[in-house]
C-alpha positions as CSV (number, residue, x, y, z in Angstrom):
1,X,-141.6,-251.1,-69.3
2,X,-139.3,-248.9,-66.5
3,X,-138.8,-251.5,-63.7
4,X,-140.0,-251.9,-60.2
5,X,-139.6,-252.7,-56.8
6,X,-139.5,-252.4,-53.5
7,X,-138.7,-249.1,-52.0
8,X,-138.5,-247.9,-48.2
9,X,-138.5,-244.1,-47.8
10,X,-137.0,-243.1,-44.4
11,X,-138.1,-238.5,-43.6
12,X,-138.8,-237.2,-40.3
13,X,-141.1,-234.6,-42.4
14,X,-144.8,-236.7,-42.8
15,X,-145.3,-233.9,-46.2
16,X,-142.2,-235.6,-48.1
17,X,-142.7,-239.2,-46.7
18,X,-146.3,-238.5,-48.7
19,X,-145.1,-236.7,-51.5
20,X,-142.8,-239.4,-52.1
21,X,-145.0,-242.4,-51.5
22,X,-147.6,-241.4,-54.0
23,X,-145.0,-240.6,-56.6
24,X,-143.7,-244.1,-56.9
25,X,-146.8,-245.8,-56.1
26,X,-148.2,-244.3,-59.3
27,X,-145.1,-245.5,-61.0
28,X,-145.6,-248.9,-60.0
29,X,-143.7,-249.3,-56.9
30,X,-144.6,-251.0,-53.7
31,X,-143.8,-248.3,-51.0
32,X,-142.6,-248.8,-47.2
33,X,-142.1,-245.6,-45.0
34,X,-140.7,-244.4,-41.8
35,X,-140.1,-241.6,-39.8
36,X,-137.0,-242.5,-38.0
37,X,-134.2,-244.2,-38.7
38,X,-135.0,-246.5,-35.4
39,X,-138.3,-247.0,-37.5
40,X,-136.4,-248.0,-40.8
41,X,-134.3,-250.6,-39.1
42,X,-137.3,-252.3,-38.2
43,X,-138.4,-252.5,-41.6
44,X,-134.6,-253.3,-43.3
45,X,-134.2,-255.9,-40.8
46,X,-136.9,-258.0,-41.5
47,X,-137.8,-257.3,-45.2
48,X,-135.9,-257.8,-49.0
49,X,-135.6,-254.2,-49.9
50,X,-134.6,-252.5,-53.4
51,X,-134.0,-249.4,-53.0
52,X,-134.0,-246.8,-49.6
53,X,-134.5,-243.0,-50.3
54,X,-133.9,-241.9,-46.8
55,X,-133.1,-238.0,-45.5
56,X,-129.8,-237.1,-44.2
57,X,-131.0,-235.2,-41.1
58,X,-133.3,-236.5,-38.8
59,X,-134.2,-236.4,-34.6
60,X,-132.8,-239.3,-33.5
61,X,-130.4,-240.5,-36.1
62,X,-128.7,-239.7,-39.6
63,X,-129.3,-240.9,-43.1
64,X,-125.9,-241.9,-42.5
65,X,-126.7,-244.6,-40.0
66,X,-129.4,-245.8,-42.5
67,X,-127.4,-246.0,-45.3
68,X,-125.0,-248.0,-42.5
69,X,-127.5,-250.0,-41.3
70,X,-129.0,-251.1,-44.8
71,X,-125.4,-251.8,-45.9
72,X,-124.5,-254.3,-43.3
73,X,-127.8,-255.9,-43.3
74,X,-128.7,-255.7,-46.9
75,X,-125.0,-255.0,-49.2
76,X,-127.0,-255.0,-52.7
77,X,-130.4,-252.5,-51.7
78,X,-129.6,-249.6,-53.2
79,X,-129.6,-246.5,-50.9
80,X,-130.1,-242.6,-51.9
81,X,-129.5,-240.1,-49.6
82,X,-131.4,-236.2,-49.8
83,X,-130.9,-233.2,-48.4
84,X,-132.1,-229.5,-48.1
85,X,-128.5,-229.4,-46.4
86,X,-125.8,-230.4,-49.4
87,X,-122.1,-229.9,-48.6
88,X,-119.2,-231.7,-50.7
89,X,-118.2,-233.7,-47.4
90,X,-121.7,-235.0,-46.9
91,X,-122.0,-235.9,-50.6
92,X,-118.1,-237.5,-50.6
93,X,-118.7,-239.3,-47.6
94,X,-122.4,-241.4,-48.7
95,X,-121.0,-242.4,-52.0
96,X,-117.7,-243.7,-50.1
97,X,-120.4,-245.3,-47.4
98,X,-122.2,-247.3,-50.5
99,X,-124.8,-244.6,-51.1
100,X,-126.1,-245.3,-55.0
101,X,-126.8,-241.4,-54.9
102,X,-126.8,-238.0,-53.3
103,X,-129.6,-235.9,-53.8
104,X,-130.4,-232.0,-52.8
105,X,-133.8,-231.0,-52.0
106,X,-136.0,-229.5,-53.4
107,X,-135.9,-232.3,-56.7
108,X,-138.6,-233.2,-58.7
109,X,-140.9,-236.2,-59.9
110,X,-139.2,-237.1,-62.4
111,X,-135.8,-236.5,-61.0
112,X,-136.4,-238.8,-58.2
113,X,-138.5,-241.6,-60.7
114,X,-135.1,-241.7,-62.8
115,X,-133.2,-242.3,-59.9
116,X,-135.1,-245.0,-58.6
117,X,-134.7,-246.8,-62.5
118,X,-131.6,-246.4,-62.4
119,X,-131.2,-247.7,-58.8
120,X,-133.7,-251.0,-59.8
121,X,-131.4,-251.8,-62.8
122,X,-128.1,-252.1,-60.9
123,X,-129.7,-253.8,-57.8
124,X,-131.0,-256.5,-61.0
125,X,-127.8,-256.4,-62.1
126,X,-126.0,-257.3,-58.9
127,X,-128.9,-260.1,-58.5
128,X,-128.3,-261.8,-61.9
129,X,-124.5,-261.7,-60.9
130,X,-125.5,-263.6,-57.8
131,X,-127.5,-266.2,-59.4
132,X,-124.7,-267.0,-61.8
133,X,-122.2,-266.9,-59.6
134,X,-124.1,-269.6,-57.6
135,X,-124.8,-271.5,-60.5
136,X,-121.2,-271.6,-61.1
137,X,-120.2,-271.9,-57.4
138,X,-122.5,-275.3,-57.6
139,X,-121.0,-276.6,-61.0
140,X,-117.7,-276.2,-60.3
141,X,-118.3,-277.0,-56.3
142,X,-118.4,-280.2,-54.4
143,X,-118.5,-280.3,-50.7
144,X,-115.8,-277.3,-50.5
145,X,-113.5,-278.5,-53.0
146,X,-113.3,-276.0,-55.7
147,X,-112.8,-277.0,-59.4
148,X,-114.0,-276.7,-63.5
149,X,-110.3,-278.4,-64.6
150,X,-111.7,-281.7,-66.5
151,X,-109.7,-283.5,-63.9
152,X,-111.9,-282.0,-60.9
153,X,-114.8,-282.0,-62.4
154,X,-114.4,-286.3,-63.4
155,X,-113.5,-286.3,-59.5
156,X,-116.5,-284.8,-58.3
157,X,-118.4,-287.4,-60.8
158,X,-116.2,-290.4,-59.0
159,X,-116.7,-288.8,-55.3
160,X,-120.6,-289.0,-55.8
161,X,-120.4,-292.6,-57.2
162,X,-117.9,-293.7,-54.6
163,X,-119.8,-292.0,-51.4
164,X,-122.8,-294.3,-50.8
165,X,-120.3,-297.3,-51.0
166,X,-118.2,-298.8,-47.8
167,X,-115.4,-299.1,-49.8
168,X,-111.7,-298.1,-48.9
169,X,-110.2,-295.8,-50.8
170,X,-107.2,-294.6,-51.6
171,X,-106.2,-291.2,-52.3
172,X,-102.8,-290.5,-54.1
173,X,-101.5,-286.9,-55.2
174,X,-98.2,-284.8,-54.6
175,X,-98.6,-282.7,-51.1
176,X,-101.1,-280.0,-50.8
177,X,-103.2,-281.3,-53.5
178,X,-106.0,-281.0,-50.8
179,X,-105.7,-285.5,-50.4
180,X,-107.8,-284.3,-46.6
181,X,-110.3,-282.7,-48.4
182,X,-111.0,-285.5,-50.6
183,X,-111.7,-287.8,-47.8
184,X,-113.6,-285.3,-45.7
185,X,-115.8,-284.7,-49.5
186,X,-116.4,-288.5,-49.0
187,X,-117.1,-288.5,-45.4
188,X,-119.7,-285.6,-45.9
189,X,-121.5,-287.6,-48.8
190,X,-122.0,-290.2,-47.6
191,X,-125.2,-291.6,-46.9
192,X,-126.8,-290.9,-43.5
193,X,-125.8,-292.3,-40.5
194,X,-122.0,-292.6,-41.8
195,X,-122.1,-288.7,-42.8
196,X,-123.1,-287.7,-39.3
197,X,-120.8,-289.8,-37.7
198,X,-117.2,-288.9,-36.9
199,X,-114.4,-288.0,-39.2
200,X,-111.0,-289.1,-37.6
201,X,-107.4,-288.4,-39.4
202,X,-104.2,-289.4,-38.3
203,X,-101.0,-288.6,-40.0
204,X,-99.0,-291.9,-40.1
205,X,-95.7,-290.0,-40.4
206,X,-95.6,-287.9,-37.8
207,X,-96.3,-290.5,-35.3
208,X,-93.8,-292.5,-33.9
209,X,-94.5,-296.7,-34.7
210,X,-94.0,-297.7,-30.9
211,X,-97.1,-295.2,-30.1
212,X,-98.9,-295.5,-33.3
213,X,-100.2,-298.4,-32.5
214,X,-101.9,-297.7,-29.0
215,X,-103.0,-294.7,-31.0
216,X,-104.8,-296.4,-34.0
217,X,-106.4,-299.6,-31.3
218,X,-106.1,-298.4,-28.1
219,X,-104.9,-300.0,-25.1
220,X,-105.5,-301.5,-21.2
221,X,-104.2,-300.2,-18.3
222,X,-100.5,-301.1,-17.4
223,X,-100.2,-302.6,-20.8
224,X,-96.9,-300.4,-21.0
225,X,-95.0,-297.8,-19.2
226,X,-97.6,-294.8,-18.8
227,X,-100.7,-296.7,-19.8
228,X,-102.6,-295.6,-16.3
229,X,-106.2,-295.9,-18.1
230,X,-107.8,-297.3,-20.5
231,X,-108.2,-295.8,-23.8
232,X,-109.7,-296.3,-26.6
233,X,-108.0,-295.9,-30.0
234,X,-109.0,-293.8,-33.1
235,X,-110.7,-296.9,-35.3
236,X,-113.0,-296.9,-31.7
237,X,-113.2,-293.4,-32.0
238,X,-114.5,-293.6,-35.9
239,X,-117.0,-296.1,-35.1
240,X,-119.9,-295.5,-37.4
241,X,-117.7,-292.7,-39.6
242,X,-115.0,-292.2,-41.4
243,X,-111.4,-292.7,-40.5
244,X,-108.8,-290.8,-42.7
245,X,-105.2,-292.5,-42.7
246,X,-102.9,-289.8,-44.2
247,X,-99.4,-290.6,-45.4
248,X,-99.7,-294.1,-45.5
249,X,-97.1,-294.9,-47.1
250,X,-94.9,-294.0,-44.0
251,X,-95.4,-297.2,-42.2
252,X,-93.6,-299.8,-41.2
253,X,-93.6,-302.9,-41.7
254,X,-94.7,-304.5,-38.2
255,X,-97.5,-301.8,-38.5
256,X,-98.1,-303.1,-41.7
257,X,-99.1,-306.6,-40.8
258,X,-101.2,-305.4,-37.8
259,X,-103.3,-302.8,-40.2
260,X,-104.2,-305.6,-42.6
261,X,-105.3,-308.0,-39.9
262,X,-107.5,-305.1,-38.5
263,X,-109.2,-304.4,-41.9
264,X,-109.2,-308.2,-43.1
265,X,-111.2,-309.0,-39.2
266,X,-113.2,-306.0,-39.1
267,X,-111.8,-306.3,-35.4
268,X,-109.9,-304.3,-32.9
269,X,-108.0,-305.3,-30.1
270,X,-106.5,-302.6,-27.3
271,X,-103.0,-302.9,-26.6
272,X,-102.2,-305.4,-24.2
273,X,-105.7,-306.3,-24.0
274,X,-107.4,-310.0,-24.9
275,X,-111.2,-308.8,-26.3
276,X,-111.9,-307.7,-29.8
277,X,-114.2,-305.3,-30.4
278,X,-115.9,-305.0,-34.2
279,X,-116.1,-301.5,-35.5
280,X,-117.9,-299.7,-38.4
281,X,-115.1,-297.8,-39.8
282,X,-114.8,-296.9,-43.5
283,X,-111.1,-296.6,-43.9
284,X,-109.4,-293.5,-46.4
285,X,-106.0,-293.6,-46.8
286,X,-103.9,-291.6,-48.5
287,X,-99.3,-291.1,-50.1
288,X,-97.5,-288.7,-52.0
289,X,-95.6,-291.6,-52.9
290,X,-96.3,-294.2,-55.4
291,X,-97.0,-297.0,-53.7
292,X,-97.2,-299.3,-56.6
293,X,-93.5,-298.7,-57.0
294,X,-93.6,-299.1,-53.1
295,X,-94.9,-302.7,-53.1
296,X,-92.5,-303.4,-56.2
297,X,-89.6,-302.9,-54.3
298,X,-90.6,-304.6,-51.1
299,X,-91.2,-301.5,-48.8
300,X,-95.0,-301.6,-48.9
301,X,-96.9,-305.4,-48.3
302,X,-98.9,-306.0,-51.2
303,X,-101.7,-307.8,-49.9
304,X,-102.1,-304.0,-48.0
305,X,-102.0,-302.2,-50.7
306,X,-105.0,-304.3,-52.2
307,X,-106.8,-303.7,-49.1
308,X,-106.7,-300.2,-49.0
309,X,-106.4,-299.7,-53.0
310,X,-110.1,-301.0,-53.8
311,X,-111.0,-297.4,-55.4
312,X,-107.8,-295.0,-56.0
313,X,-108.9,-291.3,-56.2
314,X,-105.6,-289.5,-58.0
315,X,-105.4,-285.6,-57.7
316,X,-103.3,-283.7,-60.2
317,X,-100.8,-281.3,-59.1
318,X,-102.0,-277.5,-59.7
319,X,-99.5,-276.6,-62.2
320,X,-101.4,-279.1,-64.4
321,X,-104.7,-277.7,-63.9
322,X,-104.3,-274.0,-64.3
323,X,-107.6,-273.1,-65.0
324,X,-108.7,-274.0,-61.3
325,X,-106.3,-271.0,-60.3
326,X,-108.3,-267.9,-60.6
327,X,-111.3,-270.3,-58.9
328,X,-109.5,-271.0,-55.8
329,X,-107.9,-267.5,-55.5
330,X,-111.4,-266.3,-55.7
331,X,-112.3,-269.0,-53.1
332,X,-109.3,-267.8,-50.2
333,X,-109.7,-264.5,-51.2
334,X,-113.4,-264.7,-49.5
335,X,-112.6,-267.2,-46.5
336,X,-109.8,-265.2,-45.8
337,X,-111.1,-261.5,-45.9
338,X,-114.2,-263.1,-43.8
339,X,-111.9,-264.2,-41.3
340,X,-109.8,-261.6,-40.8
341,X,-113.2,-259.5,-41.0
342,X,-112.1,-257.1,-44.0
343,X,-114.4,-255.7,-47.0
344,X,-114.1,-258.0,-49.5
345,X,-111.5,-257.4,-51.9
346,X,-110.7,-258.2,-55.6
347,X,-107.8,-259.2,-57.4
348,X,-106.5,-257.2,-59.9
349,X,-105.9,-258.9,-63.4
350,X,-102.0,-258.5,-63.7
351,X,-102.1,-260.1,-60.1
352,X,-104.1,-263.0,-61.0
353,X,-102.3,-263.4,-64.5
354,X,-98.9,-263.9,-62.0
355,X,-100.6,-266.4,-60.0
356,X,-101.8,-268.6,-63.2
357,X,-98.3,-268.3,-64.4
358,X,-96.6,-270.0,-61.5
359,X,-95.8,-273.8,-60.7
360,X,-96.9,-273.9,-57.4
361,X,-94.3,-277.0,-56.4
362,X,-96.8,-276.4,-52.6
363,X,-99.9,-277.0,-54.6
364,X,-103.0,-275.9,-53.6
365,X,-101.7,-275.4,-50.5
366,X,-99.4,-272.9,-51.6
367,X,-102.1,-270.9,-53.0
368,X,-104.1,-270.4,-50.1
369,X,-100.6,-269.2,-48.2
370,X,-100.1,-266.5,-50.9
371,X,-103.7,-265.1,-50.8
372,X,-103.6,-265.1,-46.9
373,X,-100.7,-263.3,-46.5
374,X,-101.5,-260.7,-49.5
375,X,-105.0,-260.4,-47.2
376,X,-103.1,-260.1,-44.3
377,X,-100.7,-257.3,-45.8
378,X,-102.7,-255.4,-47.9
379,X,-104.8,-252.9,-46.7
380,X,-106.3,-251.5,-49.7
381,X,-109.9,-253.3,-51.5
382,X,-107.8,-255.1,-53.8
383,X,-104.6,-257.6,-54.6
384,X,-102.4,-256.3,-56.7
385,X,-99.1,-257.5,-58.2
386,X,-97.1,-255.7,-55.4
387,X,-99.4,-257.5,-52.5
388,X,-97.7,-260.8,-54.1
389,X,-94.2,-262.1,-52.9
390,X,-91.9,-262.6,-55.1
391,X,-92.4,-265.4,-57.1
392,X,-89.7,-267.9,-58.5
393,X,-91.1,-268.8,-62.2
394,X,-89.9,-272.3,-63.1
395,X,-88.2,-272.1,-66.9
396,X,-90.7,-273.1,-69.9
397,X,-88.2,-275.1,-71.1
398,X,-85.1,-277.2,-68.7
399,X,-81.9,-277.1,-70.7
400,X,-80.9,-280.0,-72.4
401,X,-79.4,-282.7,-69.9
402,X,-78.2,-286.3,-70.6
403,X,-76.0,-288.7,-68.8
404,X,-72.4,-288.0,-68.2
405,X,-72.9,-284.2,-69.2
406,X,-72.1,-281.3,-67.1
407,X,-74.5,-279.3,-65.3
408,X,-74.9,-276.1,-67.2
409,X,-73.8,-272.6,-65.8
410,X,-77.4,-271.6,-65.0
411,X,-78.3,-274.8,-63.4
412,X,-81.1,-277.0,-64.2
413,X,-84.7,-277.8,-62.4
414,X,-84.0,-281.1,-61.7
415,X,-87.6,-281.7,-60.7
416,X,-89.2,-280.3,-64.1
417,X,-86.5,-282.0,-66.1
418,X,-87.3,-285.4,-64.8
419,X,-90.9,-285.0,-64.8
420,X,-90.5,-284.1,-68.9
421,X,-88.3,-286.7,-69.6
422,X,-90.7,-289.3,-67.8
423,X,-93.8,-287.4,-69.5
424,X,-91.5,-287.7,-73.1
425,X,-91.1,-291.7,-72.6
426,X,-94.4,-292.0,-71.6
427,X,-95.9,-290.4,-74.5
428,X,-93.0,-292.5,-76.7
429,X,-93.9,-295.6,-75.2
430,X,-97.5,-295.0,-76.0
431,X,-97.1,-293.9,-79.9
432,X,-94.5,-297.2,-80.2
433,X,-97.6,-299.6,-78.5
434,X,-100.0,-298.0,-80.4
435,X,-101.8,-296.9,-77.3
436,X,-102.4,-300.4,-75.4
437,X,-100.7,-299.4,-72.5
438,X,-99.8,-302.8,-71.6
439,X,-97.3,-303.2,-74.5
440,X,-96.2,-299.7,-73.5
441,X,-95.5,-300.7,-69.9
442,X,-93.7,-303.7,-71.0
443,X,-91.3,-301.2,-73.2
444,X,-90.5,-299.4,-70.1
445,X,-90.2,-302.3,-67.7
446,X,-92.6,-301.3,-65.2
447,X,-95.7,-302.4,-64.4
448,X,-99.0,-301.9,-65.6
449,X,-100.4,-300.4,-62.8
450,X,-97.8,-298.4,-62.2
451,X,-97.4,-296.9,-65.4
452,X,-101.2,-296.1,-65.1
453,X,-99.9,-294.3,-61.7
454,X,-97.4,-292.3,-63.8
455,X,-100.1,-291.3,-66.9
456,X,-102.5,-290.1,-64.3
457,X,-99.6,-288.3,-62.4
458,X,-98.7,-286.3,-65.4
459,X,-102.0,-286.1,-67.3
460,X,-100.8,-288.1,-69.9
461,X,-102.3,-290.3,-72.7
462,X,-106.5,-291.0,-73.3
463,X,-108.6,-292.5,-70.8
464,X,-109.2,-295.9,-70.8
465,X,-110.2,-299.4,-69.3
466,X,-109.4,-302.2,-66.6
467,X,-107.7,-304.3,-70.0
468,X,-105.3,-301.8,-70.9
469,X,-106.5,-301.2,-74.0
470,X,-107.5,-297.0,-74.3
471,X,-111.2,-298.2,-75.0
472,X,-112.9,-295.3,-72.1
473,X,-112.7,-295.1,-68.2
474,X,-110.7,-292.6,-66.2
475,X,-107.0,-293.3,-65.9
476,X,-105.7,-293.3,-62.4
477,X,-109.5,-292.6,-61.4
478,X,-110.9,-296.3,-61.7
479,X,-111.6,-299.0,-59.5
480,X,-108.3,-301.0,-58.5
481,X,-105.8,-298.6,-60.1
């Protein structure tokens, strides 16, 4: 059975607006008309249209300004422009306008009722694309993290388990692994009032220790030099929300000690001040570093690092999650075309094939530069490989390097080589132990939790749980690890 729809007919001429009404009634359709194209905004502005037939000369207006109009208000309702007036430059420019077709009158019934088909199927088609590209959108979608890599997709599961809780968290990955992001995806599920409460973040490493801590508790007036007012700080500042430490690993130690007091007391006091005030904060913090190895050395408190380590969240590095690429180019392409308020463009397969193949050392990060500036540069509807810097492929394979040897003529990646000889003893370990990681950690004189750390750093080894034993859980995902 031919399809149907919708269909607004837009003719100065009441003869054709009739002759073209009862046609497609008969065939089915459900018919809107209007004699101006004043009249037809009225009608596309308000109403789900599928297809517009609408005249290219009219008092008032041209088809052109319909076809326009429907366009910006409506992208996937077909359009067809006739005329008794046909020239090549009227036909060129409604096709490059968005125009589905170009007819010349006079046309017959049928001609027209095989256009509107036509027209029907690919305004289906377009809607069926929509649907599963929502569908996908919201599988591989939380909050606006972006992700179908098994690793995203267990950390969506974890976020939406770990939300309702007031639990701290901490958030490990390499820099621009989107660690923010994570938190603010935590923040935004959480349950009502916490979610509409504030979301603070402060970057412990960019502020200096003397003035980090009036800026985390506050202080009173003429507690120091400078301190005319009173001010609050930011765990004030994220009472009833979220407050999102980022590079925690960067503080000192005085800092240390007054953190854990704070989060042990549940109290804040200003600078220089004598009251403490409770607050209703639920701390995030986040490292690039690992600060298990941290607290093994000495240079992060332990008792802290259990504090703030009741749930660790780990995010993998891009390069080991490939398949999230063409998602999140897809994803930066749009934000970023909306933004700088260009048609939205594609991105042509050699040009995505060069993006999956490289090791983004700026992670995610990294991506989002690259499609911004090939947005900002290119001024055609799509990325190709020449919109793309540049790009410095790590070798498959670093040469051969072991202690006491030369540094070959080429040079070596000193970042991959390490991370495949730590991935290589890791796996050995493993296969020696006969997969309880415990025994394995013992082989390589580290700890268990921080050879958990490691395996989850470089996607290494089966999941398993709290005993060490490979019997199911998320590595590097779980409570306490």
């Amino acid at each position: 059975m031919p399809p149907t729809g919708t269909v607004l007919i837009v003719d100065d001429e009441r003869s054709m607006r009739e002759f073209l009404r009862i046609a497609l009634e008969r065939a089915g359709h459900t018919v809107v008309v209007a004699d101006s194209p004043a009249a037809a905004k009225a009608v596309y502005s308000s109403r789900e249209l599928d297809v517009v037939i609408t005249d290219l000369k009219m008092p008032g207006g041209s088809g052109l300004d319909v076809l326009d109009g429907v366009k910006a208000s409506r992208p996937h309702t077909q359009v067809v422009v006739v005329t008794a007036f046909a020239t090549p430059e009227t036909a060129i420019a409604a096709m490059k306008r968005g125009a589905y077709d170009y007819l010349t009158k006079p046309f017959k019934v049928d001609e027209i009722g095989v256009v509107v088909e036509r027209a029907l199927e690919k305004r289906s088609l377009l809607r069926d694309n929509l649907e599963l590209r929502a569908e996908l959108e919201g599988r591989f979608r939380l909050d606006r993290m972006v992700g179908k890599s098994p690793a995203m997709q267990r950390m969506f599961e974890l976020l939406k388990k770990v939300a309702p809780a007031k639990t701290s968290v901490l958030i490990s990955g390499e820099s621009g692994t989107g660690k923010e992001m994570v938190a603010r995806a935590l923040h935004h599920l959480s349950p009502r009032p916490r979610s509409d409460g504030p979301f603070i973040g402060v970057n412990c490493g960019a502020i200096p220790e003397a003035l980090l801590e009036s800026e985390l508790f506050g202080h009173v007036r003429g507690a120091f030099t400078g301190a005319v007012s009173d001010r609050p700080g930011l765990f004030s500042a994220a009472d009833g929300g979220t407050l999102f430490l980022d590079e925690i690993g960067e503080l000192g130690s005085q800092m240390q000690v007054k953190l854990l007091r704070v989060l042990q007391e549940r109290k804040v006091k200003k600078v220089g001040g004598t009251n403490e005030e409770e607050f209703d904060v639920r701390v995030v913090a986040a490292t690039n570093r690992d600060l298990e190895a941290e607290v093994e050395r000495g240079a992060f408190r332990r008792d802290l690092y259990y504090r703030l380590n009741v749930i660790q969240l780990h995010l993998q590095p891009l390069r080991s999650r490939r398949e999230d690429i063409p998602l999140l180019a897809d994803h930066f392409l749009k934000k970023h075309t909306a933004a700088l308020g260009r048609p939205l463009q594609i991105i042509e397969a050699d040009a995505m094939a060069v993006l999956c193949d490289y090791d983004y050392p700026g992670n995610v990060r990294e991506l989002e530069n690259l499609i911004e500036r090939a947005v900002t540069l290119e001024s055609a509807d799509r990325i190709t490989r020449a919109s793309l810097p540049e790009l410095h492929h790590k070798p498959k394979s670093a040469p051969s390097v072991t202690p006491g040897t030369e540094i070959p003529e080429g040079g070596i990646d000193l970042e991959r080589m390490m991370g495949e000889i730590e991935r290589d003893l890791l796996e050995k370990a493993l296969e020696r132990s006969g997969g309880v990681r415990k025994e394995a950690a013992k082989l390589l004189g580290i700890s268990f939790r921080s050879l958990r750390y490691r395996l989850a750093k470089l996607g290494v080894g089966p999941a398993e749980d709290d005993d060490g034993n490979g019997n199911g859980g998320a590595s590097g995902d779980s409570s306490g690890g």
